[in-house]
C-alpha positions as CSV (number, residue, x, y, z in Angstrom):
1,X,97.8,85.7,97.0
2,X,95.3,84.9,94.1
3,X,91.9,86.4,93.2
4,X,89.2,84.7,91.8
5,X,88.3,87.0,89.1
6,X,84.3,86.9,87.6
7,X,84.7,90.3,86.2
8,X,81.5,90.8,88.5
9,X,81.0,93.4,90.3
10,X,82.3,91.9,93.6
11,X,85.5,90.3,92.2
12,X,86.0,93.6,90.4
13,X,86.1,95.4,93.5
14,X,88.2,92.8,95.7
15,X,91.2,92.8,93.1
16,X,91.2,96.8,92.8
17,X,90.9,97.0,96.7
18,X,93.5,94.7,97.1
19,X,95.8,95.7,94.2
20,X,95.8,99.4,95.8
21,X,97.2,98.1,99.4
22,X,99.2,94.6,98.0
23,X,102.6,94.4,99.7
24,X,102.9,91.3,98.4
25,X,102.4,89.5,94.6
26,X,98.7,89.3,93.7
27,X,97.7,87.7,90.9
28,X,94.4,86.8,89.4
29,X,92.0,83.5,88.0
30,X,89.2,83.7,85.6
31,X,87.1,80.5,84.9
32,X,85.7,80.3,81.3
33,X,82.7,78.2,82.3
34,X,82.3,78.4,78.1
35,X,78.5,78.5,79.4
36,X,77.3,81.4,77.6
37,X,77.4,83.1,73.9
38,X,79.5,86.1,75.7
39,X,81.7,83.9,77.9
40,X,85.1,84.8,75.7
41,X,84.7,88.9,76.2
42,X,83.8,87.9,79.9
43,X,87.2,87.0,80.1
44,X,88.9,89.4,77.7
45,X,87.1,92.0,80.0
46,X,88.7,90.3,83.4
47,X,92.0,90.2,82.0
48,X,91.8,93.7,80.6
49,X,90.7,94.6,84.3
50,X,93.5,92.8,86.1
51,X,96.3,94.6,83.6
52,X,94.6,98.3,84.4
53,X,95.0,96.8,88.0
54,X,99.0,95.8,87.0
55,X,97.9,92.1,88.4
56,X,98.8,89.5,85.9
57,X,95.0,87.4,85.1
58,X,95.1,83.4,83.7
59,X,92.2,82.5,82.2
60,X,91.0,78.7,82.8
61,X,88.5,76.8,80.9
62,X,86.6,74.6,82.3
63,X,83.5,72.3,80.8
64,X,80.7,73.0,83.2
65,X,78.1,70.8,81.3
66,X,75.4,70.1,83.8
67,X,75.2,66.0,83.6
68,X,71.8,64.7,83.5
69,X,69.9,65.6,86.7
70,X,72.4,67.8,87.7
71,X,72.0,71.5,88.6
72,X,73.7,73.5,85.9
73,X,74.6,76.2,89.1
74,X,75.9,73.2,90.8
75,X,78.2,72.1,88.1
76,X,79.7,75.0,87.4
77,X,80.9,75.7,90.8
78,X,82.5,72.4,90.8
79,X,84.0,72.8,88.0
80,X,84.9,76.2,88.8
81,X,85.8,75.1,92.8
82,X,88.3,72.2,90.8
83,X,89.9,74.6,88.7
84,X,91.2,76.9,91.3
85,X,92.3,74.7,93.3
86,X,94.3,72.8,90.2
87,X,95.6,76.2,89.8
88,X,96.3,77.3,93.4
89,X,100.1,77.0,94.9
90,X,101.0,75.5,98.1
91,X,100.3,78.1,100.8
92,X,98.8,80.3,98.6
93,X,95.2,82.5,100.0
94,X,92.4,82.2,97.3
95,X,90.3,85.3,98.0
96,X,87.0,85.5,96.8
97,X,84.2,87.7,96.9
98,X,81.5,86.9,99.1
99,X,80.0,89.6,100.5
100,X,76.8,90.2,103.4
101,X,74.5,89.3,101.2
102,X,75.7,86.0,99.8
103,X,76.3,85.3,103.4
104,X,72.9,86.1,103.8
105,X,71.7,84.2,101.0
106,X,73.7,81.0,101.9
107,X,72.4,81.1,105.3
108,X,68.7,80.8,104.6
109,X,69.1,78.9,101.4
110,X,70.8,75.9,103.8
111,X,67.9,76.7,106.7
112,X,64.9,76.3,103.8
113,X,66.8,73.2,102.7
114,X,66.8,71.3,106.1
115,X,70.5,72.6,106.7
116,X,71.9,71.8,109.9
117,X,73.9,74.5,112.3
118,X,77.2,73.6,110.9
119,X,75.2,74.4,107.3
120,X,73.3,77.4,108.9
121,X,76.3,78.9,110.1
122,X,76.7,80.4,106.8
123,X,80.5,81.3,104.8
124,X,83.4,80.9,106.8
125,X,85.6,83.8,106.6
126,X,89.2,82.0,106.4
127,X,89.2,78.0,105.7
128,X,91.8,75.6,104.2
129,X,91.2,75.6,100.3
130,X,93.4,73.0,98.3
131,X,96.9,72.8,99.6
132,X,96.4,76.4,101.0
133,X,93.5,78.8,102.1
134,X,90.2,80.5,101.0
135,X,90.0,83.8,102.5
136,X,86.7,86.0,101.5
137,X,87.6,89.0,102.5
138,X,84.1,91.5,101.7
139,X,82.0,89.2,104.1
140,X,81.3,92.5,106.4
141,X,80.4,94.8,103.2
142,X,76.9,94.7,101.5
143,X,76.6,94.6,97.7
144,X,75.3,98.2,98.3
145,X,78.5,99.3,99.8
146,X,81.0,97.3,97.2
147,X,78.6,99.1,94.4
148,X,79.0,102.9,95.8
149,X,82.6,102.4,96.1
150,X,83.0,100.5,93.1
151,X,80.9,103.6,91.0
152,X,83.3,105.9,92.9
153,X,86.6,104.7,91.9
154,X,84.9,104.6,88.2
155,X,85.5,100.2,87.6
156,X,83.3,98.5,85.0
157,X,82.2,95.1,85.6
158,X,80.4,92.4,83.9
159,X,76.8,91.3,84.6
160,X,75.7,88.0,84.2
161,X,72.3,87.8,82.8
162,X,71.5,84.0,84.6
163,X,71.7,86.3,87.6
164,X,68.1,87.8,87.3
165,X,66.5,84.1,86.4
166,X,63.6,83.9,89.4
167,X,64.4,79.9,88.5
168,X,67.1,79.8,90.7
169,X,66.7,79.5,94.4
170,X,69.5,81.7,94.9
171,X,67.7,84.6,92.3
172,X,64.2,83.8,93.8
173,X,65.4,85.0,97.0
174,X,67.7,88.2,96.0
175,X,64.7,89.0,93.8
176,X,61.9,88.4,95.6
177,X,62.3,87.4,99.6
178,X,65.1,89.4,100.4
179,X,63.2,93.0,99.4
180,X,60.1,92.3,101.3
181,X,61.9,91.1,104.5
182,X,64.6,94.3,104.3
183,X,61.6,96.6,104.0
């Protein structure tokens, strides 16, 4: 099995989860999207993680320029999407760390964008990825619950500034839909 490794909070958590109960090899991804000044101590951090784990951690660098009219969150998810699955063996489970609330997220970003039910639907759980599978194994936790436990067992993770920018959808609605329909 092979984790796709952010050094977020979420990925953080999925490969010390799952590094504590393996029974089989596990072993660990990190995309350089080479998008940001701190991009190479984002993955000295993941790969320092994934050894305190005992999980062996490639890094892969990918150019995620946005082209011309292109959404620079777009681009770097296919070129993140196209290096895992370059780097994924036959059979293999990519697990990565979608959680409730992306599911959330996803769900009424594709229903504000005309999405139909297949798109509505939200993040499948298992599906085939490459020549093997995507698994997302924290789809039943919240970002809550993953932080609490996370905080508990004492990990560090990385937090990606771009994540607060209101200018993407995705942000607008963590930031400011999502509190004022939870309360």
């Amino acid at each position: 099995e092979c984790v796709a490794l952010s050094g977020g909070l979420d990925s953080s958590v999925l490969l010390a989860a799952l590094a504590r109960v393996r029974t089989r090899p596990l072993r660990a991804l990190h995309v350089d999207h080479g998008l940001h000044p701190d991009a190479a101590s984002w993955s000295a951090h993941s790969v320092a993680l994934a050894a305190r784990c005992g999980v062996a951690c490639e890094v892969v660098r990918v150019n995620a320029t946005a082209a011309r009219g292109e959404s620079p969150e777009a681009a770097a998810r296919v070129a993140r999407y196209a290096a895992l699955a370059g780097r994924l063996r036959s059979g293999e489970a990519l697990l990565t760390a979608q959680h409730g609330d992306d599911q959330l997220e996803t769900v009424l970003l594709q229903w504000l964008r005309g999405g139909g039910l297949r798109a509505v639907a939200g993040m499948r759980p298992v599906a085939p990825f490459a020549d093997g599978w995507r698994v997302r194994p924290l789809l039943g936790f919240t970002r809550k619950v993953l932080e609490g436990w996370a905080r508990g067992q004492g990990l560090e993770w990385l937090e990606d500034p771009s994540n607060a920018d209101p200018r993407f959808d995705r942000n607008f609605l963590r930031r400011e839909v999502l509190p004022v329909i939870e309360r």
